[in-house]
C-alpha positions in Angstrom: 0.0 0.0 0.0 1.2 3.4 -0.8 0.4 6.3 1.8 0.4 9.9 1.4 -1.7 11.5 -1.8 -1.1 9.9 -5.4 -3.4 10.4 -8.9 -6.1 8.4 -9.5 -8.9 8.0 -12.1 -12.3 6.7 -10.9 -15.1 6.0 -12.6 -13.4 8.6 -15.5 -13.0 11.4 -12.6 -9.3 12.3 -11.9 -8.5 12.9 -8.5 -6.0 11.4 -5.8 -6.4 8.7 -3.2 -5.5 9.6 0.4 -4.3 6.8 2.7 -2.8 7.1 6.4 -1.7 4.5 8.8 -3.8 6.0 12.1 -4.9 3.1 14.2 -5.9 5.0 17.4 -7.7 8.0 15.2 -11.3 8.1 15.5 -12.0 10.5 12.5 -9.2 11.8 10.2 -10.1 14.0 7.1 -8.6 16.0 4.5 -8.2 19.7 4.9 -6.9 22.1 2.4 -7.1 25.0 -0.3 -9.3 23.3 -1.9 -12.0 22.7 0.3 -11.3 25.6 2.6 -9.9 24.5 5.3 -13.2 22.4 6.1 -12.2 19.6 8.2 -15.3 17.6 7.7 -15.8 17.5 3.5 -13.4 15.3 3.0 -13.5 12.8 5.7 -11.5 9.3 5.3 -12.9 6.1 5.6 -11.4 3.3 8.1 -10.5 -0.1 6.8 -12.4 -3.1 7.9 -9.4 -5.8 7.8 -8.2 -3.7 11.5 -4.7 -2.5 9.9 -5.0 1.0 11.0 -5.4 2.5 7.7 -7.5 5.0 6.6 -8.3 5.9 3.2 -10.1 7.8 1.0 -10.7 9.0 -3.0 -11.1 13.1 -3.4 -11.6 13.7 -7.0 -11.0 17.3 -8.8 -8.2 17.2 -6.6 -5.1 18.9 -8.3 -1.8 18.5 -8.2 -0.2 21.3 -6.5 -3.3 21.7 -3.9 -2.1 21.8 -0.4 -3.5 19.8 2.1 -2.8 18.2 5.6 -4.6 15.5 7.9 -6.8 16.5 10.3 -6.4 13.4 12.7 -9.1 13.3 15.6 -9.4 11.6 19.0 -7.6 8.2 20.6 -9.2 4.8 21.3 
């Protein structure tokens, strides 16, 4: 698995998928210039298989947007 933001095409929408290794988070979302700073558009989406990942697709996202985690909370 590849963290951190890299290109995608889904369903013939370009965008990038997210992924971070969080497995205490309770919420973690993606923040930036492009949304505004709004740290609950763009939240991330827990995988079931208990690895601690979290991951997400945002598309119309460019390259050269900046961005950061907002990472939420502790088990």
């Amino acid at each position: 698995n590849l963290f951190g933001a890299h290109p995608r095409v889904v369903l013939d929408t370009p965008g990038y998928y997210f992924a971070v290794w969080a497995p205490n988070a309770t919420f973690i979302s993606v923040t930036g210039n492009f949304n505004d700073w709004n740290k609950e558009s763009h939240p991330l989406f827990v995988r079931l298989d208990n690895s601690g990942i979290w991951e997400g697709f945002i598309p119309n996202f460019k390259r050269g947007d900046i961005y950061k985690y907002h990472i939420h909370g502790f088990k």
